[in-house]
Biotite code that builds the C-alpha atoms (Angstrom):
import biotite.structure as struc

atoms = struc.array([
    struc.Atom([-8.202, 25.306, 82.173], chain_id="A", res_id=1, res_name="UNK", atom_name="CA", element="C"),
    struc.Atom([-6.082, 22.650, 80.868], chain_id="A", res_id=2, res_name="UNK", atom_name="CA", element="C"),
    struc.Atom([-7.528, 19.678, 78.808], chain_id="A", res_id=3, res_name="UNK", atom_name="CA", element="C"),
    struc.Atom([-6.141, 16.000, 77.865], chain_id="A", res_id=4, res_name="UNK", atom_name="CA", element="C"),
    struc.Atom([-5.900, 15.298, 74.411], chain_id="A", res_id=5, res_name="UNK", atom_name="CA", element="C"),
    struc.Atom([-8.023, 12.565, 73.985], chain_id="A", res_id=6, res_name="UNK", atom_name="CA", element="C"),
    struc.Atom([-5.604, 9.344, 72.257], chain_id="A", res_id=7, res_name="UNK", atom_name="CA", element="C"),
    struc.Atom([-8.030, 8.715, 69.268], chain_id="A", res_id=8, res_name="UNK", atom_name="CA", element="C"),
    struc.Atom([-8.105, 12.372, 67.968], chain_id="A", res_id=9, res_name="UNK", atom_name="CA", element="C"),
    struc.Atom([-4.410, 13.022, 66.689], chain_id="A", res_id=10, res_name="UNK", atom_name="CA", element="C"),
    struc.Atom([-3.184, 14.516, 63.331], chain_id="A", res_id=11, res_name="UNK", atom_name="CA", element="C"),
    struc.Atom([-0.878, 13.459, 60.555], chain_id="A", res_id=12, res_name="UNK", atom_name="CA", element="C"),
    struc.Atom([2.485, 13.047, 61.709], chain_id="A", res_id=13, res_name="UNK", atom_name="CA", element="C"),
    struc.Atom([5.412, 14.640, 59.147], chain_id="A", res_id=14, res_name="UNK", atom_name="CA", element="C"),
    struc.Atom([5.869, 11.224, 57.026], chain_id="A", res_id=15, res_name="UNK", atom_name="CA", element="C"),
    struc.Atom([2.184, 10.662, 56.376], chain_id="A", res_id=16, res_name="UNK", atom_name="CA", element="C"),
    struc.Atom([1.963, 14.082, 54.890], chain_id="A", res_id=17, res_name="UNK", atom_name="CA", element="C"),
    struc.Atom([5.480, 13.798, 52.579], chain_id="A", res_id=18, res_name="UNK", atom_name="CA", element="C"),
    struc.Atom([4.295, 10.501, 51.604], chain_id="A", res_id=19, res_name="UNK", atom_name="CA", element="C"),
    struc.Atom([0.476, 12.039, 50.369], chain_id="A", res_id=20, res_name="UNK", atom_name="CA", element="C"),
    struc.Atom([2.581, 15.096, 49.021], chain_id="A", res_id=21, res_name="UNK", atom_name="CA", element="C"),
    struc.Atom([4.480, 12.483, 46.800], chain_id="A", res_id=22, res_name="UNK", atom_name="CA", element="C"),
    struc.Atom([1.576, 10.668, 45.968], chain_id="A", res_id=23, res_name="UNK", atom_name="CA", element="C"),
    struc.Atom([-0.227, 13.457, 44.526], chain_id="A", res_id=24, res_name="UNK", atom_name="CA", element="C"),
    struc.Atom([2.875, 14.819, 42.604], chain_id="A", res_id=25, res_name="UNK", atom_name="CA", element="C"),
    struc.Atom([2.964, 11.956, 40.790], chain_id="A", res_id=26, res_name="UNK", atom_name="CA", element="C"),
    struc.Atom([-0.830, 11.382, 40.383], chain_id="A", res_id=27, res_name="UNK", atom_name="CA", element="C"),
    struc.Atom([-0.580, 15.190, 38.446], chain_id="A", res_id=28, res_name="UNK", atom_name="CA", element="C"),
    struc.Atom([2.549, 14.558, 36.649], chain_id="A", res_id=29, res_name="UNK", atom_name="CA", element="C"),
    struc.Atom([0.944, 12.117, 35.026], chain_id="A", res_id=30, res_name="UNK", atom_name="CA", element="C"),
    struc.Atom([-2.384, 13.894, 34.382], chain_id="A", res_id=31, res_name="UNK", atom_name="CA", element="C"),
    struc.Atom([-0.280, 16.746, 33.127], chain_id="A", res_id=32, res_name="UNK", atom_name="CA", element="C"),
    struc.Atom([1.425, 14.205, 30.763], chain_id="A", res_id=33, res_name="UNK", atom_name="CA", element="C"),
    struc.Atom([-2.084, 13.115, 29.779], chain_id="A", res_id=34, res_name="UNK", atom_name="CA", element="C"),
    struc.Atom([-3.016, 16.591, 28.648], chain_id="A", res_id=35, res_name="UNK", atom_name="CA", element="C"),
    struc.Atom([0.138, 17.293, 26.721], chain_id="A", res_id=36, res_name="UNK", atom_name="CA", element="C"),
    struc.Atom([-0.237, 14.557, 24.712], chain_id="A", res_id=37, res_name="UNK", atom_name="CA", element="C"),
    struc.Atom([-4.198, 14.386, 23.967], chain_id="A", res_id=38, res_name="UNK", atom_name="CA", element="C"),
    struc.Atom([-3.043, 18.480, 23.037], chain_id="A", res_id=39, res_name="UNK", atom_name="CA", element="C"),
    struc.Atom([0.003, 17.419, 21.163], chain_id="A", res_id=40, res_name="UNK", atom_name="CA", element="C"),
    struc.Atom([-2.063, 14.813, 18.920], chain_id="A", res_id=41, res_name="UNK", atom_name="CA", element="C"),
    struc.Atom([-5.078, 17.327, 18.627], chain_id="A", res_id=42, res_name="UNK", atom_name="CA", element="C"),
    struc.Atom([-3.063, 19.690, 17.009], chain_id="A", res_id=43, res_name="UNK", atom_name="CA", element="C"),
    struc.Atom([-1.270, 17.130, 14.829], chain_id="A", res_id=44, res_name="UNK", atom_name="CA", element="C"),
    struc.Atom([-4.846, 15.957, 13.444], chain_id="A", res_id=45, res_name="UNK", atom_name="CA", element="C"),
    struc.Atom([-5.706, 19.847, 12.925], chain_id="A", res_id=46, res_name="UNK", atom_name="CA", element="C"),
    struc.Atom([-2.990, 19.824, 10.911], chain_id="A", res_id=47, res_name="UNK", atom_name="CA", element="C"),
    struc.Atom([-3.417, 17.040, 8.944], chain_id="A", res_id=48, res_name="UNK", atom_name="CA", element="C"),
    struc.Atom([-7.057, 18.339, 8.350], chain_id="A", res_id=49, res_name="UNK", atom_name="CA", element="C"),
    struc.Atom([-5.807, 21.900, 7.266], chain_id="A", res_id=50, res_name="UNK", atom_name="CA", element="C"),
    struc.Atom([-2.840, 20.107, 4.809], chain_id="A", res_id=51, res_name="UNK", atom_name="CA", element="C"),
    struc.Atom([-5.874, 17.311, 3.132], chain_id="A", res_id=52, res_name="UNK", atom_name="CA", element="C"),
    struc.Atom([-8.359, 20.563, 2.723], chain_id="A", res_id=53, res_name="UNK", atom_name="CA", element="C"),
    struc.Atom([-5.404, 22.008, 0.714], chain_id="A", res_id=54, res_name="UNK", atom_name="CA", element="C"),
    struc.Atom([-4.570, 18.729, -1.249], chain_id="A", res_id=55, res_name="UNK", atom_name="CA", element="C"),
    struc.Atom([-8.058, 18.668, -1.918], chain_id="A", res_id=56, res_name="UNK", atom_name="CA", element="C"),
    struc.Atom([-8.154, 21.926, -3.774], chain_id="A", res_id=57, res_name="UNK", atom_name="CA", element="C"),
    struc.Atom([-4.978, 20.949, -5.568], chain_id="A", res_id=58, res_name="UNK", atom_name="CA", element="C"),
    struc.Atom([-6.453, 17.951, -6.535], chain_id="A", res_id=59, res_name="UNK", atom_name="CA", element="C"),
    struc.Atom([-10.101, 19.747, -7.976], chain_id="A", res_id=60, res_name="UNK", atom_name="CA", element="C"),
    struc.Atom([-7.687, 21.616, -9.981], chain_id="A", res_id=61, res_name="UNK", atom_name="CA", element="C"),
    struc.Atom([-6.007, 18.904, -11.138], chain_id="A", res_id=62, res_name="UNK", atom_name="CA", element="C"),
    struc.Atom([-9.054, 16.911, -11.981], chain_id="A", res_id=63, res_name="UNK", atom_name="CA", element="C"),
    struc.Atom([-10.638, 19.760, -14.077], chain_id="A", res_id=64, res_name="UNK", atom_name="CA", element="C"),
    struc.Atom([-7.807, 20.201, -16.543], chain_id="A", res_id=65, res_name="UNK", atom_name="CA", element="C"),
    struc.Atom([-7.665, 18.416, -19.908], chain_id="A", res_id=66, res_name="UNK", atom_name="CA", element="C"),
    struc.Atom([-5.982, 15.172, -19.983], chain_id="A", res_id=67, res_name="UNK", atom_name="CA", element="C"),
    struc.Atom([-4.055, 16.498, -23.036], chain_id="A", res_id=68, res_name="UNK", atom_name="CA", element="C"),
    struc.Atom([-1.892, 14.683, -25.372], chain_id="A", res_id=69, res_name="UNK", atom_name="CA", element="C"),
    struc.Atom([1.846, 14.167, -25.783], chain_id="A", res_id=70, res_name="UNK", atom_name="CA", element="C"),
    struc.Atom([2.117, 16.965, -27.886], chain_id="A", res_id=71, res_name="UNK", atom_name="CA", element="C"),
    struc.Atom([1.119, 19.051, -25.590], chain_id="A", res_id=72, res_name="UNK", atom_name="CA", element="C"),
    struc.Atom([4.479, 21.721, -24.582], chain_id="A", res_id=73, res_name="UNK", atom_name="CA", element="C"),
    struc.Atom([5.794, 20.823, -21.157], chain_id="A", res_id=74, res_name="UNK", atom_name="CA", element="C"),
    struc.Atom([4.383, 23.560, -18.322], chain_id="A", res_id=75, res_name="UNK", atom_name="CA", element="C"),
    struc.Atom([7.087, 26.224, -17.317], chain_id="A", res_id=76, res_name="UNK", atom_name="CA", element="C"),
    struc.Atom([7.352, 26.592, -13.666], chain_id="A", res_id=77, res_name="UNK", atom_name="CA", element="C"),
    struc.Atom([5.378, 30.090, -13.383], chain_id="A", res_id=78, res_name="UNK", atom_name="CA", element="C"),
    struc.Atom([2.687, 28.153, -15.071], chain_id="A", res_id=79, res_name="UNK", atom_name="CA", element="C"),
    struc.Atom([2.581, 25.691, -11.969], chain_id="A", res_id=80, res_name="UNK", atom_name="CA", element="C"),
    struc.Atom([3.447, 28.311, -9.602], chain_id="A", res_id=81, res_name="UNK", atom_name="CA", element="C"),
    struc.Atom([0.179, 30.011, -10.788], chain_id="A", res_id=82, res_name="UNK", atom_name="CA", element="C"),
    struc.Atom([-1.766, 26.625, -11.164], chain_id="A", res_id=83, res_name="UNK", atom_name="CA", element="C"),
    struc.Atom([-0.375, 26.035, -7.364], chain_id="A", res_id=84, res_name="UNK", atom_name="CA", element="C"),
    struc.Atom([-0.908, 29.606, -5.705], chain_id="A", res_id=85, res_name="UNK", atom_name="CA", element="C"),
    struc.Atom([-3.784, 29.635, -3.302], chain_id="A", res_id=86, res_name="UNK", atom_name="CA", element="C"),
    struc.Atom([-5.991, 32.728, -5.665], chain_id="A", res_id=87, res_name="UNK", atom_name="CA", element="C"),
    struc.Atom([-9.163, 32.413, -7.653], chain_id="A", res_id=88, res_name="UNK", atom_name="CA", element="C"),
    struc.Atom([-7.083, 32.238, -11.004], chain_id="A", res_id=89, res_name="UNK", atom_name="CA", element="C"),
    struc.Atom([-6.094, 28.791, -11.779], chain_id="A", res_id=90, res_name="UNK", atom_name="CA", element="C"),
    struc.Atom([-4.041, 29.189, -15.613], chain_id="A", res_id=91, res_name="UNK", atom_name="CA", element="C"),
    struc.Atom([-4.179, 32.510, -16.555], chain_id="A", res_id=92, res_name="UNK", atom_name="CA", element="C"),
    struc.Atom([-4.926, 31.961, -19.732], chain_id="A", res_id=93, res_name="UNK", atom_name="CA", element="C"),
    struc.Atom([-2.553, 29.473, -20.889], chain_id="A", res_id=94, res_name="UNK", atom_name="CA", element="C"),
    struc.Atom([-3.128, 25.963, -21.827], chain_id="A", res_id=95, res_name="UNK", atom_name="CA", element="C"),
    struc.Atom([-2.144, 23.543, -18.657], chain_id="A", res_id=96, res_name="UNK", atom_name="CA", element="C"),
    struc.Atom([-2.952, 20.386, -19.645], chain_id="A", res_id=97, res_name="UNK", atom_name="CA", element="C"),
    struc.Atom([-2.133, 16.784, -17.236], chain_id="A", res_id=98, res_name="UNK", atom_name="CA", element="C"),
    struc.Atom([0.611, 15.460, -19.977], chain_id="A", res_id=99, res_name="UNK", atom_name="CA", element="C"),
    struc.Atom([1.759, 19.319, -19.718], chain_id="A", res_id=100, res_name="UNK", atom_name="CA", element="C"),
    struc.Atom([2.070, 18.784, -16.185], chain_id="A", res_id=101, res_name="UNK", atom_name="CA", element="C"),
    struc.Atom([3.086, 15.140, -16.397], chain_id="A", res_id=102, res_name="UNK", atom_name="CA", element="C"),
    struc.Atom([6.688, 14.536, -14.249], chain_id="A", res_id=103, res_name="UNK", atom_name="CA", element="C"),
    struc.Atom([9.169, 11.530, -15.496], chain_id="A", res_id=104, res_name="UNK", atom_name="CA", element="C"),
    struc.Atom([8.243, 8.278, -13.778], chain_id="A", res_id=105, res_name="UNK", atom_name="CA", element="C"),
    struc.Atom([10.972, 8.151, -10.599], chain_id="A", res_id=106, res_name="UNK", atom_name="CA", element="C"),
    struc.Atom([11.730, 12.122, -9.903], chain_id="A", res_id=107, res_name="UNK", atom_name="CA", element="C"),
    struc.Atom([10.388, 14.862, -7.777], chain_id="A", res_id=108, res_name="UNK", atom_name="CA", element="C"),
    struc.Atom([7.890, 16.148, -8.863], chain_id="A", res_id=109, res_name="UNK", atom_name="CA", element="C"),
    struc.Atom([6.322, 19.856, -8.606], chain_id="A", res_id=110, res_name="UNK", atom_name="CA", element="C"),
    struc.Atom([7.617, 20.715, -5.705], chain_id="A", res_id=111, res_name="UNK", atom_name="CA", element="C"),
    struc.Atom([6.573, 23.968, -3.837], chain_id="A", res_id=112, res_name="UNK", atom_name="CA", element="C"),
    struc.Atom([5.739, 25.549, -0.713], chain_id="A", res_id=113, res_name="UNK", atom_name="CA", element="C"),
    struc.Atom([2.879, 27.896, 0.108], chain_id="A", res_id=114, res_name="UNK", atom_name="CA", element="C"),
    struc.Atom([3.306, 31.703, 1.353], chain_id="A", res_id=115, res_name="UNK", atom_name="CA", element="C"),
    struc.Atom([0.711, 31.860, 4.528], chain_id="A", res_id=116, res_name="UNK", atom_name="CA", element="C"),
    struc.Atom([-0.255, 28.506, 4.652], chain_id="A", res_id=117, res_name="UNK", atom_name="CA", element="C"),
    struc.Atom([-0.282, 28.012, 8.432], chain_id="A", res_id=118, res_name="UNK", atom_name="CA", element="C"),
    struc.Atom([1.408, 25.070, 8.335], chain_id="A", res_id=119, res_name="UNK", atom_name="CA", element="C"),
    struc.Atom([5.456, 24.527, 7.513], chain_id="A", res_id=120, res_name="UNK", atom_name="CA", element="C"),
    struc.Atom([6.089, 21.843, 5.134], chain_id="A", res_id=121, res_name="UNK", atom_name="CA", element="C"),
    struc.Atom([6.543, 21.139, 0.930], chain_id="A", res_id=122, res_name="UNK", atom_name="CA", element="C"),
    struc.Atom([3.699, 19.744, -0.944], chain_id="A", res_id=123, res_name="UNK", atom_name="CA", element="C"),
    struc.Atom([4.895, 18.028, -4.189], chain_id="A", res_id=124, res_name="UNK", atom_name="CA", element="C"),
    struc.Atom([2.468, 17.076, -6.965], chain_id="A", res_id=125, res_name="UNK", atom_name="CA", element="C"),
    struc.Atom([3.776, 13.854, -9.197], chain_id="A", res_id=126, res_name="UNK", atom_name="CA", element="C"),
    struc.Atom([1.244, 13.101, -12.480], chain_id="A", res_id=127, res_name="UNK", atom_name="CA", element="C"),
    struc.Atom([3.144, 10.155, -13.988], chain_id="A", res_id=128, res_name="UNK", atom_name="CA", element="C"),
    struc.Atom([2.398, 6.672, -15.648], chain_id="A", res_id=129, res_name="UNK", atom_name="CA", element="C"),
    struc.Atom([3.507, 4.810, -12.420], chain_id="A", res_id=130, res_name="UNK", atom_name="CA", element="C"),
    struc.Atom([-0.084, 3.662, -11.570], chain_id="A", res_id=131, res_name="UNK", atom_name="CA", element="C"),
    struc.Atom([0.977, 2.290, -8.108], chain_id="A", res_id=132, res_name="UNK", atom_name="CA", element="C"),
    struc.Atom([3.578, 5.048, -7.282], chain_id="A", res_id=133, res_name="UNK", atom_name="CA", element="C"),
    struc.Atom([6.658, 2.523, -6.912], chain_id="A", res_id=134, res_name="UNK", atom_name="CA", element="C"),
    struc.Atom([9.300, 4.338, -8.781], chain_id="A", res_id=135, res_name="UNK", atom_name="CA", element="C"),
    struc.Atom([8.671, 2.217, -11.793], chain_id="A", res_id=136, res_name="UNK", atom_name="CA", element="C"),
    struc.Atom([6.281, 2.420, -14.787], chain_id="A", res_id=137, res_name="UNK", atom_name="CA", element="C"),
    struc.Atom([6.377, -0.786, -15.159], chain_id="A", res_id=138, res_name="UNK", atom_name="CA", element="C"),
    struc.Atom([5.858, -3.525, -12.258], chain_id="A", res_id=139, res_name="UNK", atom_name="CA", element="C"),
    struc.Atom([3.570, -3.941, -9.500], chain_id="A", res_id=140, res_name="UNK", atom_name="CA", element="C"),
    struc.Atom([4.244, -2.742, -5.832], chain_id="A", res_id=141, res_name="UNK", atom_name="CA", element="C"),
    struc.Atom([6.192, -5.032, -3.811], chain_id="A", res_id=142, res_name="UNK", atom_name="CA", element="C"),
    struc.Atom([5.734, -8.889, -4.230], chain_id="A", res_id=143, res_name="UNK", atom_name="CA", element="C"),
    struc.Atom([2.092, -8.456, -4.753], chain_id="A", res_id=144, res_name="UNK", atom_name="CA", element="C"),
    struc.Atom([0.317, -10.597, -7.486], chain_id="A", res_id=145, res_name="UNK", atom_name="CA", element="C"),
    struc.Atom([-1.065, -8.533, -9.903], chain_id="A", res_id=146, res_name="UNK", atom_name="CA", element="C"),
    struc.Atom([-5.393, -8.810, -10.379], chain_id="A", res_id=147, res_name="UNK", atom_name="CA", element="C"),
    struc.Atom([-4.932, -8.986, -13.582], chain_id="A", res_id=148, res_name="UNK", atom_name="CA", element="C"),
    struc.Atom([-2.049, -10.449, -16.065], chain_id="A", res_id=149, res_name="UNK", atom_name="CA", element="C"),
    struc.Atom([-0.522, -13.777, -14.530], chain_id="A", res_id=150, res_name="UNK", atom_name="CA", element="C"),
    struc.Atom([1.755, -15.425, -12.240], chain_id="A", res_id=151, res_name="UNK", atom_name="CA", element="C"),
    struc.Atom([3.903, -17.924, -13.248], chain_id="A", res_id=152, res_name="UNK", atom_name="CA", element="C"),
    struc.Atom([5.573, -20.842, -11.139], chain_id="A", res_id=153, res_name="UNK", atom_name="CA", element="C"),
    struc.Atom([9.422, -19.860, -10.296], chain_id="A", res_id=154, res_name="UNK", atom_name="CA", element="C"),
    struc.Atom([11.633, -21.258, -7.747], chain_id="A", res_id=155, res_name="UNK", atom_name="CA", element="C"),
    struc.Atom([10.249, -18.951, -4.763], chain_id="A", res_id=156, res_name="UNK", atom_name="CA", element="C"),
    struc.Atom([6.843, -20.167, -6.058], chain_id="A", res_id=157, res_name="UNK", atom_name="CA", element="C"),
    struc.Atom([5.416, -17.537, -8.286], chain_id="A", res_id=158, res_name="UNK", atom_name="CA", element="C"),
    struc.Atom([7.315, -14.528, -10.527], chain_id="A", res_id=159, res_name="UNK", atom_name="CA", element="C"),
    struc.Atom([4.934, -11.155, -11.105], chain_id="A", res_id=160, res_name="UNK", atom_name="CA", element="C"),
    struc.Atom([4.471, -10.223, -13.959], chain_id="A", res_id=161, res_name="UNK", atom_name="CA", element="C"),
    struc.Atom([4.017, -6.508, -14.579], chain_id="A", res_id=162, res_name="UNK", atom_name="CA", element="C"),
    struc.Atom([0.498, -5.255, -15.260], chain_id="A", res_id=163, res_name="UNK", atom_name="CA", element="C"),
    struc.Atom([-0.078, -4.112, -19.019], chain_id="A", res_id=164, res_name="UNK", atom_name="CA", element="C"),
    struc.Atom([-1.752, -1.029, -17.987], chain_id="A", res_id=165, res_name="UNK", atom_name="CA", element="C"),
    struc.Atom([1.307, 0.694, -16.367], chain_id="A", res_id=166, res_name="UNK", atom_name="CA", element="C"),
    struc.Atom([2.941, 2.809, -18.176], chain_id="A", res_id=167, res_name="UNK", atom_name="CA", element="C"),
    struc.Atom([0.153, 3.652, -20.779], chain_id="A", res_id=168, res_name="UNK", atom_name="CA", element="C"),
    struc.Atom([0.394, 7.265, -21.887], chain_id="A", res_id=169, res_name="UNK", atom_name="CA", element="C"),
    struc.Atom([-3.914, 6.846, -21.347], chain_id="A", res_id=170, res_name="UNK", atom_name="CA", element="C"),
    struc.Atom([-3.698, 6.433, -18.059], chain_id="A", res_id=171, res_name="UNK", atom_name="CA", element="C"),
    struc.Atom([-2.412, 9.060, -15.545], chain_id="A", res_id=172, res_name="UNK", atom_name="CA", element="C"),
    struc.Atom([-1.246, 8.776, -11.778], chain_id="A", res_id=173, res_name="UNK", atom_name="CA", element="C"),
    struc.Atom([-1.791, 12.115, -9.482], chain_id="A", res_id=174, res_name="UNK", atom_name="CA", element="C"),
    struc.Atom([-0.114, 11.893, -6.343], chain_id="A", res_id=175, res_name="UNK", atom_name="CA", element="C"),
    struc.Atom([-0.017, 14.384, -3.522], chain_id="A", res_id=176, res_name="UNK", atom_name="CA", element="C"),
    struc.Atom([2.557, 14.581, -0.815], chain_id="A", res_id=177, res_name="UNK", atom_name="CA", element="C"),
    struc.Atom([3.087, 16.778, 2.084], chain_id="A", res_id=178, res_name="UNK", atom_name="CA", element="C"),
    struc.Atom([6.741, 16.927, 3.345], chain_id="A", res_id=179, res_name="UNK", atom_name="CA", element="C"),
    struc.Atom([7.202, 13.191, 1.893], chain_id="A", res_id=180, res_name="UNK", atom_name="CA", element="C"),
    struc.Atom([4.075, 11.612, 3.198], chain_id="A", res_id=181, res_name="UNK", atom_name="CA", element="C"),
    struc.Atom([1.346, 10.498, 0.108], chain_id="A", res_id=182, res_name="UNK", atom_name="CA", element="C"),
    struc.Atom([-1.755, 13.045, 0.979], chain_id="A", res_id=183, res_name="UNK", atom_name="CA", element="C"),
    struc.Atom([-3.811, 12.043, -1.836], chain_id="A", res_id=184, res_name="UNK", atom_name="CA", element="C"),
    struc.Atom([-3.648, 10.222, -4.838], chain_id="A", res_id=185, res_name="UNK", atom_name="CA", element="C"),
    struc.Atom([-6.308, 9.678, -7.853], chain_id="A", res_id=186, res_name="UNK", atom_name="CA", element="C"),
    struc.Atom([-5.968, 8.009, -11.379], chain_id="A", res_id=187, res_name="UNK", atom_name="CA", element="C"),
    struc.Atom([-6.856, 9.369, -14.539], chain_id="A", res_id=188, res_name="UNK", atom_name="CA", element="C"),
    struc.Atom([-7.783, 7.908, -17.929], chain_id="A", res_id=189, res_name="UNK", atom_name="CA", element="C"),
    struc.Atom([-7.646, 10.013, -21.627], chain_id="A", res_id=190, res_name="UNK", atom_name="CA", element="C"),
    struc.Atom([-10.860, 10.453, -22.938], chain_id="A", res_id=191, res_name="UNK", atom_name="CA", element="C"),
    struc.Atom([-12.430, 7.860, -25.068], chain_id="A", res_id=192, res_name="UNK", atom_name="CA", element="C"),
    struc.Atom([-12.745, 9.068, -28.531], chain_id="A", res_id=193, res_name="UNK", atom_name="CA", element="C"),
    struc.Atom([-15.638, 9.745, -30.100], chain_id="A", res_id=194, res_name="UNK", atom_name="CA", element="C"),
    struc.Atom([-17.066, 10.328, -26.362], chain_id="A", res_id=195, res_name="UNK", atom_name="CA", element="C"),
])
C-alpha cells in the first residue's frame, strides 16, 4: 500500500547539506590550527625549560670558581671544553679561575655546543667587566640615567655619565646565551680582603 508523504516531514535538500559540510570544515580547520599552535608553543617552552636547566648548571659552575686575579694565565680551550662538558668533573685538576675565564669586553665569548643535548643551538658564556652587557665597559645601556653618578644639563636635556663601577677588574659580568638570546646573567664581586 502506497502512502503520502506528509509536507512537514522532508529531509535536507543537497545545498543545506554542502553548506553544513562547509561549515564544519572550517569550524575544524580552525580547531586543528588551535592545536598546532598550543603544541607548537608547548614544545617551544619545553625547550626553553631544558636550555635554562642547562644554563643553570653552567652558571653553579661558574659561581663556585675563584674570582681570581689578573695574574691568573688565561684558560686554554680544553680547559673550558672540560669546564663546559655535561660530566661530574668540572677542572680536572687545573686552576680555572673567573679572570682565567674572563672574555675582552665586546667579543664572543666561549662559545660551544653540547654533544646529546636534545636541543640544537650554541650556548656562549661571556665573563667580562661590561656590567650591563652593552658592548662597552664603560657607559650605561641606552639613554638610561645612571642610579648612581650624575646627569648633567646638555642641549637634549641631560648627558649620562658613565657609572664608575664599570669596568672595575672587582667586579665581574657572567652572561649566558643560547643561540644569541641572554639565558642568564649574574654579577660577581672579588673578595674583600681580609674577609
Amino acid at each position: 500500500m502506497l502512502r503520502r508523504r506528509n509536507g512537514k516531514a522532508r529531509g535536507m535538500t543537497l545545498v543545506e547539506v554542502s553548506v553544513t559540510m562547509v561549515v564544519l570544515a572550517v569550524a575544524l580547520g580552525g580547531f586543528s590550527m588551535a592545536v598546532l599552535s598550543t603544541q607548537k608553543s608547548s614544545l617551544g617552552m619545553a625547550e626553553r625549560s631544558r636550555v635554562r636547566a642547562q644554563a643553570m648548571k653552567y652558571m653553579e659552575r661558574l659561581l663556585c670558581l675563584p674570582y681570581g686575579t689578573s695574574t691568573d694565565a688565561a684558560a686554554t680551550a680544553a680547559q673550558a671544553a672540560e669546564l663546559f662538558d655535561d660530566d661530574a668533573v668540572v677542572t680536572a685538576g687545573s686552576r680555572l679561575t673567573l679572570r682565567s675565564l674572563q672574555t675582552p669586553v665586546g667579543s664572543p665569548g666561549w662559545r660551544f655546543r653540547v654533544e646529546g643535548f636534545e636541543c640544537r643551538g650554541v650556548f656562549e658564556v661571556e665573563i667580562d667587566t661590561d656590567l650591563d652587557g652593552n658592548g662597552t665597559a664603560r657607559g650605561v645601556r641606552g639613554t638610561e640615567v645612571p642610579t648612581t653618578g650624575t646627569a648633567l644639563p646638555a642641549g637634549d636635556g641631560a648627558t649620562v655619565v658613565p657609572l664608575s663601577s664599570e669596568g672595575s677588574p672587582a667586579l665581574l659580568r657572567i652572561e649566558i646565551f643560547w643561540n644569541g638570546e641572554s639565558v642568564m646573567r649574574a654579577l660577581r664581586s672579588a673578595p674583600v680582603e681580609g674577609t
